[in-house]
GUPA-643160 format. One record per residue (C-alpha): residue in three letters; x, y negated, z negated. Coordinates in steps of 0.5 Angstrom, whole numbers, plus 500, padded with zeros to 3 digits. Layout:
! GUPA-643160
residu, x, y, z
ALA, X, Y, Z
...
This chain:
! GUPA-643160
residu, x, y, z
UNK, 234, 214, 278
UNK, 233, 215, 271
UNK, 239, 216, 266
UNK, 240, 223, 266
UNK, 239, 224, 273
UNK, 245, 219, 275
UNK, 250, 222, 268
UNK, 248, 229, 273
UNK, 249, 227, 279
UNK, 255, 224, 276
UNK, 258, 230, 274
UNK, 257, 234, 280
UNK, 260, 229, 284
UNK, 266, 230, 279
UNK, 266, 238, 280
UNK, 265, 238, 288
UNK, 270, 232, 290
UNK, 274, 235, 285
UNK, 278, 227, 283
UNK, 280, 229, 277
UNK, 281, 236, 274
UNK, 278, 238, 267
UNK, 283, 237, 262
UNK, 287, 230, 264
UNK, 289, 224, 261
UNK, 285, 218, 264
UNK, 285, 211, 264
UNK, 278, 208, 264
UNK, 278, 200, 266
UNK, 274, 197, 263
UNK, 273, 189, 263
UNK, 267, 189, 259
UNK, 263, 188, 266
UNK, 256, 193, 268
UNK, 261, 197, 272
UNK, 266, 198, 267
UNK, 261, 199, 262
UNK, 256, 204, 265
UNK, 263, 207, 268
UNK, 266, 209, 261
UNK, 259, 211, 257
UNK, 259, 216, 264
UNK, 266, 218, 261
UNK, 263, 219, 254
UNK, 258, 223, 255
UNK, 263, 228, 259
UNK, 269, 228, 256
UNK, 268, 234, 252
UNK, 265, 237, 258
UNK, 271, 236, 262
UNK, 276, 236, 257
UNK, 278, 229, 258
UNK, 283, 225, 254
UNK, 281, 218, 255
UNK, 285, 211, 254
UNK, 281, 205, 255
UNK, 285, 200, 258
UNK, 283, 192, 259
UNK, 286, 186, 263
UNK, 285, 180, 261
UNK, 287, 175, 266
UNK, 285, 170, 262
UNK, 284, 165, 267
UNK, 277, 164, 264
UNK, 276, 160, 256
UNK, 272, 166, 254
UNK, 277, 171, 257
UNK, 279, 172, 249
UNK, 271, 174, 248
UNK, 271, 179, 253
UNK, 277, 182, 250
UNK, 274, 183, 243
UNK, 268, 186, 245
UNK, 272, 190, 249
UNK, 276, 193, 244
UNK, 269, 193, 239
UNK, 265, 197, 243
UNK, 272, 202, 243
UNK, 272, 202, 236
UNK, 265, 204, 236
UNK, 266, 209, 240
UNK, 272, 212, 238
UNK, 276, 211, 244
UNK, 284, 208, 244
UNK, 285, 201, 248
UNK, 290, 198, 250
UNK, 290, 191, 252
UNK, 295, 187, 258
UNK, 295, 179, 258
UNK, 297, 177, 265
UNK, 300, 170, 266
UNK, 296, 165, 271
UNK, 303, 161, 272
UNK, 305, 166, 276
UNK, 302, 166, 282
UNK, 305, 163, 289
UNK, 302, 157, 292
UNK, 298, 160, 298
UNK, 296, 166, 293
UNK, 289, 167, 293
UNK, 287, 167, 287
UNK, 283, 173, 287
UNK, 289, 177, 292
UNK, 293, 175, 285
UNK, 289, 178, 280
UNK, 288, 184, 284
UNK, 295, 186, 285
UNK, 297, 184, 278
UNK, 291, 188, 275
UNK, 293, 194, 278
UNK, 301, 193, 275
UNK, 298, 192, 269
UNK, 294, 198, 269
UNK, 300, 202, 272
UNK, 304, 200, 266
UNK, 299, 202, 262
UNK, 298, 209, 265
UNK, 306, 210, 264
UNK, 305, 208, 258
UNK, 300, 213, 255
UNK, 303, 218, 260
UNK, 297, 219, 263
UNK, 294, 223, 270
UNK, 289, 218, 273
UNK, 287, 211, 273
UNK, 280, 211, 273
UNK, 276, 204, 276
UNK, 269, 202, 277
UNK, 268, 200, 284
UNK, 261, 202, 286
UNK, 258, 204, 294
UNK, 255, 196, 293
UNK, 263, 194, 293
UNK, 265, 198, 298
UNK, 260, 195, 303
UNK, 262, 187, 300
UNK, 269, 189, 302
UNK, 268, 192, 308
UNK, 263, 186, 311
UNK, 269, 181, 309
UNK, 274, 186, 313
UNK, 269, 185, 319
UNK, 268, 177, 317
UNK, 277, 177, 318
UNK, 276, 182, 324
UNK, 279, 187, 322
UNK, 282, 193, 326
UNK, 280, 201, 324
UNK, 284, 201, 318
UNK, 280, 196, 315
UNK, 274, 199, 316
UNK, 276, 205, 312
UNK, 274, 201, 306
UNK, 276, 203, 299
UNK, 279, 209, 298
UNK, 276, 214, 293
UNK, 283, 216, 291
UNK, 289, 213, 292
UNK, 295, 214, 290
UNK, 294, 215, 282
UNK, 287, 211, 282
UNK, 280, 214, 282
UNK, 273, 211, 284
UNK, 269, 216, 282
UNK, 263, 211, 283
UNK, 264, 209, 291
UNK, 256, 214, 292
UNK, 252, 210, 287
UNK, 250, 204, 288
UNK, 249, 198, 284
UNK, 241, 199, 283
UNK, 244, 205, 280
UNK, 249, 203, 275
UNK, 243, 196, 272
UNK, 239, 202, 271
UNK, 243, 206, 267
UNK, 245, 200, 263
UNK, 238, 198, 261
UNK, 235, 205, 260
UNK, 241, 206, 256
UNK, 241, 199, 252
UNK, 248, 199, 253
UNK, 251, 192, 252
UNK, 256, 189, 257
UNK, 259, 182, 258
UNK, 256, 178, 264
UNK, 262, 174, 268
UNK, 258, 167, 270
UNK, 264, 166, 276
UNK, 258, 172, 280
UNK, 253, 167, 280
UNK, 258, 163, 284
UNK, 255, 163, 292
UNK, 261, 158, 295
UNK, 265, 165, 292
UNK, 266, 169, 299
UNK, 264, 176, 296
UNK, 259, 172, 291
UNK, 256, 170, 298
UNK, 256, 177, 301
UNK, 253, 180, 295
UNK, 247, 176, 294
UNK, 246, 173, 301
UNK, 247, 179, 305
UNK, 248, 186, 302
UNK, 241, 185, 296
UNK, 237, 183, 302
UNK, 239, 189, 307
UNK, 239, 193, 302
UNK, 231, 192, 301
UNK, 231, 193, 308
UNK, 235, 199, 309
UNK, 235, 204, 302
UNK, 240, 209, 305
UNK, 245, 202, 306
UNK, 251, 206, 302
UNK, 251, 212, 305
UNK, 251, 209, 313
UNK, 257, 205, 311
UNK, 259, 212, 308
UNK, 260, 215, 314
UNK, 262, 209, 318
UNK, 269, 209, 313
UNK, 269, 217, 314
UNK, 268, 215, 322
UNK, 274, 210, 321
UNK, 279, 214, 317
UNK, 277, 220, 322
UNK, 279, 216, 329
UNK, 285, 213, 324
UNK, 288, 221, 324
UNK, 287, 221, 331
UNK, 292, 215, 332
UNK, 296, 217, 326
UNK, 296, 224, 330
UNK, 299, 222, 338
UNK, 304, 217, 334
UNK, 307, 223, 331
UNK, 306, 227, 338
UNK, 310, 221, 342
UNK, 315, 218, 336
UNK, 321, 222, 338
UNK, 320, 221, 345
UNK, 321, 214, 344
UNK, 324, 212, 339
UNK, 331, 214, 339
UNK, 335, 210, 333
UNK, 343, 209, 333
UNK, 350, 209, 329
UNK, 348, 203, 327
UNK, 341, 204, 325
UNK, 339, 200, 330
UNK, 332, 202, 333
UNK, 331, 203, 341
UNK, 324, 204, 344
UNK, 324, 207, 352
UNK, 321, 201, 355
UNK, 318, 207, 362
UNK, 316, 211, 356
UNK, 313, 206, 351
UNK, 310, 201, 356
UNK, 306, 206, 358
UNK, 303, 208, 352
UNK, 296, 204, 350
UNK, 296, 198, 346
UNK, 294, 201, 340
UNK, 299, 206, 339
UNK, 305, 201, 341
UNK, 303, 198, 335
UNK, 302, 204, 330
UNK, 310, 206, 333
UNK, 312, 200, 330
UNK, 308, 200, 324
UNK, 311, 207, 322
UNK, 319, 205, 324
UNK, 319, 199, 319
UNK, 315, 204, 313
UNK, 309, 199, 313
UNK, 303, 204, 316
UNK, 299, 204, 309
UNK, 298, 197, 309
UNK, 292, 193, 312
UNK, 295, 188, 317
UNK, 290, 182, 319
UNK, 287, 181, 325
UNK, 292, 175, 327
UNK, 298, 180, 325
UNK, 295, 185, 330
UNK, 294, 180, 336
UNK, 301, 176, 336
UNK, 304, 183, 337
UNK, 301, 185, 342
UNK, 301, 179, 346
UNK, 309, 179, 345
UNK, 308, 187, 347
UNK, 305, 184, 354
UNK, 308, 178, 355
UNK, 315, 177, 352
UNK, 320, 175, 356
UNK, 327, 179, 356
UNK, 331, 176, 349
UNK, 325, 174, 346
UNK, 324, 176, 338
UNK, 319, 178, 334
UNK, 319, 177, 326
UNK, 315, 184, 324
UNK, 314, 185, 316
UNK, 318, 188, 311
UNK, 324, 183, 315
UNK, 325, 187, 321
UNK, 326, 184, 327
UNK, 324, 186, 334
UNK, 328, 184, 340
UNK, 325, 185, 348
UNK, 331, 187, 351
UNK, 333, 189, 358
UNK, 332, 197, 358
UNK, 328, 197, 351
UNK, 326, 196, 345
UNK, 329, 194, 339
UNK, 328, 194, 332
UNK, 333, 192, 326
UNK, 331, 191, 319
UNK, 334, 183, 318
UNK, 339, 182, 313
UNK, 345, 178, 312
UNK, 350, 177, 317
UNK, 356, 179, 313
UNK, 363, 176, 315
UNK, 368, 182, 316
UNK, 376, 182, 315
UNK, 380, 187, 313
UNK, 388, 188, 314
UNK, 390, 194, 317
UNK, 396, 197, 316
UNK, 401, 203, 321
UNK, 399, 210, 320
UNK, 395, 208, 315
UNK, 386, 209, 314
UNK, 383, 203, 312
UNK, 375, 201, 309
UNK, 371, 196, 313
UNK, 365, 197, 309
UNK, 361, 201, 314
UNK, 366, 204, 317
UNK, 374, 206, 317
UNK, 379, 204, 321
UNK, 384, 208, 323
UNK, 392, 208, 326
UNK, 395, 214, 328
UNK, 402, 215, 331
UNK, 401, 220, 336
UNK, 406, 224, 342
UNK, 403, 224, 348
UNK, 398, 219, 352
UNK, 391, 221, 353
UNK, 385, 217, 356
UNK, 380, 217, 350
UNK, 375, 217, 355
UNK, 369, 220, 351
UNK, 368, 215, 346
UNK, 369, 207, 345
UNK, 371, 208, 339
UNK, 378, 210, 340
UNK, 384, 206, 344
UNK, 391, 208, 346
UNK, 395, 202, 346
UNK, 402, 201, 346
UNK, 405, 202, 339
UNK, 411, 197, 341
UNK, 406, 192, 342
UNK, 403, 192, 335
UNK, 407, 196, 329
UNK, 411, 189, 327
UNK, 405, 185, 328
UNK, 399, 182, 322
UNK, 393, 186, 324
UNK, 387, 184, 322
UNK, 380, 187, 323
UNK, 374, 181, 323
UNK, 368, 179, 326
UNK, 368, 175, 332
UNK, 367, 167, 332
UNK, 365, 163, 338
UNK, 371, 161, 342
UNK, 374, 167, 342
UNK, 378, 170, 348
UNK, 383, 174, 348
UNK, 384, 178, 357
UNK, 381, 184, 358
UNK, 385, 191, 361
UNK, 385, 189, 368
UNK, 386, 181, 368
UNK, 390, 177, 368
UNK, 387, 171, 365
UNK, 383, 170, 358
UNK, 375, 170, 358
UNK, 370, 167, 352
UNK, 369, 173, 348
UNK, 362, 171, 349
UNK, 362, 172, 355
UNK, 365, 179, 356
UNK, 359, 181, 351
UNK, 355, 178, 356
UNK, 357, 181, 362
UNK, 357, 188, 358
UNK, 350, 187, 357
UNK, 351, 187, 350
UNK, 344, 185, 347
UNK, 343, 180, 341
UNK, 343, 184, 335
UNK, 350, 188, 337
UNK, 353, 181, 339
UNK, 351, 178, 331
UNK, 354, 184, 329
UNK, 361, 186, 334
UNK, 367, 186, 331
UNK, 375, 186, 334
UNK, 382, 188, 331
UNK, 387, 181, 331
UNK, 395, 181, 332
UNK, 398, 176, 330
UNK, 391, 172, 331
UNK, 391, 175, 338
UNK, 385, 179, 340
UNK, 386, 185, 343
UNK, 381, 190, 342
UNK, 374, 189, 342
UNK, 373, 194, 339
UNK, 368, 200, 342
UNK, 369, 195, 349
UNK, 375, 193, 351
UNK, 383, 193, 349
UNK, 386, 187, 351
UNK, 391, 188, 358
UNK, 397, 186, 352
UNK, 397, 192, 350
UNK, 396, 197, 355
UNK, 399, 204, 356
UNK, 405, 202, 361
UNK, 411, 206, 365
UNK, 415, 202, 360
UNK, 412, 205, 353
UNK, 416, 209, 348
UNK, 411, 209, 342
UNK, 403, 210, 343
UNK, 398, 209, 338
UNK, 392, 211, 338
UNK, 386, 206, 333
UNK, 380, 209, 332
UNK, 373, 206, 329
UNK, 370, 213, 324
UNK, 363, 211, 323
UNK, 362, 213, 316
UNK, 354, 215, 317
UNK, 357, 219, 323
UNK, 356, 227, 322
């Protein structure tokens, strides 16, 4: 391919993909590389063409002794051809421990070129990945037994970055770069072959590249054949979502265990990625295989610890799933006839004339009034040890107990609360009213309390 055929087949591909629109803003990063160097005098060539502002953006990880060089030459050749840069440092110190080098440079690079194009206020970040990159990526994603997702490979448009050099090939750009005698930086570290990716380059792709020509389009159509069965997943998740997933007052997450188990492996997993909001991201192949080996063997009461903090809990009838946060302790003094704030919630205290069975939710109680109006009434959290006599007992029962016996699973019991008298309890509140406070024959003074959950519409 000579260097008009690649700057044709260039600007046709920007016409038929229609990745960038005639007339925006763009970042274009540029290292200094090959990649980014052939990259940005592609976008010279056709920025009158296509009416493209272009800011030059560079990172400088500087984690090599001549990263200083790289930054000059980078901004040498922007002045030379009239681009403006702007250039960000990233700090090494930074990285967490068990951090891949590379997975570190890789975030804080993109960070960097988002706070660039919100700087300038730009359309697009523009990046030099290429068809030899994509196939590099996707061997690696193999290499960790990566699932559908994984083998998407790298998408050509992602949220505000752009890779209009995924269809050409590595052969490509060298050419280009050579029959244009552009100059461009050579990082030492790509000779490297204890280097996973480095390995994979020199070892494996150039290898069957010579053997197979048309290597880049096959692993083309393979991603295109990942993300079209991924669609097909994503589709029979929404189909199914409603039917199984059913979330309550609390925000607590129930999956019917006939309807979910029932479902293939594959699609048990997806539901569960979509409720915790984590369906973009690639999990590894270790993430995948403990869940689905909970999914089929958890015990009842067993717990998972799923990304995101959520946890997931095998309970009796179903599934189910919360966001894990900090138990907070809860204690608030309530007063007669009077509504107070709990937080999440308002707690209520009305007189009222007549006695009638709340049986409709167990929210609401009707007590007798001369039990409790000259009493301390606080509204708190329950602990261990407590007990108090449940309606229709004589004796006091653990409060642990009676949530037992209830069948209250773990995440309700971390997070029930009950209404004190006098440091008595008599409400577990939403279950039972305690037997000293029952509506008699002897009652004068009725008293309706009543939990008003401040999400409920």
């Amino acid at each position: 391919m000579n260097s008009y055929d690649l700057i044709t087949k260039f600007r046709n591909h920007l016409d038929k993909a229609g990745l960038i629109q005639s007339g925006q803003h763009v970042v274009v990063a540029v290292s200094g590389g090959m990649d980014s160097m052939c990259l940005l005098f592609l976008f010279n060539e056709l920025k009158d063409e296509f009416g493209f502002q272009i800011t030059v953006g560079h990172i400088n990880h500087q984690l090599r002794t001549d990263s200083k060089r790289d930054e000059a030459f980078v901004k040498m050749t922007c002045a030379k051809i009239g681009f403006p840069i702007i250039t960000k440092k990233l700090n090494p110190s930074t990285r967490a421990k068990r951090e891949s080098w590379e997975a570190w440079a890789r975030i804080r690079r993109y960070q960097k070129l988002e706070a660039i194009r919100r700087e300038v206020r730009a359309d697009v970040i523009i990046t030099a990945h290429h068809g030899n990159d994509q196939i590099e990526t996707i061997l690696m994603r193999m290499g960790e037994g990566s699932g559908i997702r994984g083998l998407q490979g790298i998408h050509e448009k992602f949220d505000f970055v752009v890779r209009p050099l995924l269809p050409f090939s590595r052969r490509d750009i060298t050419s280009f770069i050579e029959k244009n005698n552009i100059q461009f930086i050579e990082d030492r570290t790509n000779q490297d072959r204890t280097i996973p990716r480095n390995a994979i380059r020199h070892e494996i792709v150039r290898p069957w590249e010579n053997l197979n020509p048309n290597l880049i389009p096959a692993f083309e159509k393979m991603c295109e054949f990942s993300r079209e069965s991924d669609e097909v997943v994503t589709f029979a998740c929404k189909e199914v979502y409603e039917k199984v997933v059913r979330k309550d007052f609390e925000g607590i997450i129930h999956l019917n265990k006939m309807i979910f188990n029932g479902l293939p492996i594959l699609l048990r997993v997806k539901i569960i990625q979509k409720i915790i909001g984590d369906e973009k991201r690639s999990w590894r192949r270790h993430q995948w295989e403990e869940l689905k080996h909970f999914l089929v063997h958890a015990k009842t009461g067993q717990k998972f610890l799923l990304p995101m903090k959520w946890i997931l809990l095998n309970d009796r009838q179903s599934l189910i799933l919360k966001q894990n946060q900090k138990k907070q302790k809860l204690s608030h003094k309530v007063h007669p006839a009077d509504i107070t704030d709990c937080g999440d919630f308002y707690f209520k205290w009305e007189w009222v004339q007549d006695y009638c069975s709340p049986n409709n939710t167990p929210w609401k109680e009707v007590v007798d009034g001369n039990k409790i109006k000259n009493q301390n009434l606080v509204i708190r959290s329950w602990v261990p040890g407590d007990t108090f006599i449940p309606l229709g007992m004589n004796g006091h029962k653990k409060i642990s107990d009676f949530l037992i016996d209830e069948k209250v699973d773990q995440f309700y019991k971390d997070n029930q609360f009950v209404l004190t008298a006098n440091d008595e309890i008599i409400w577990v509140c939403g279950h039972r009213i305690s037997n000293q406070v029952k509506v008699t024959s002897k009652t004068t003074d009725l008293a309706e309390i009543s939990i008003i959950r401040k999400n409920t519409k």
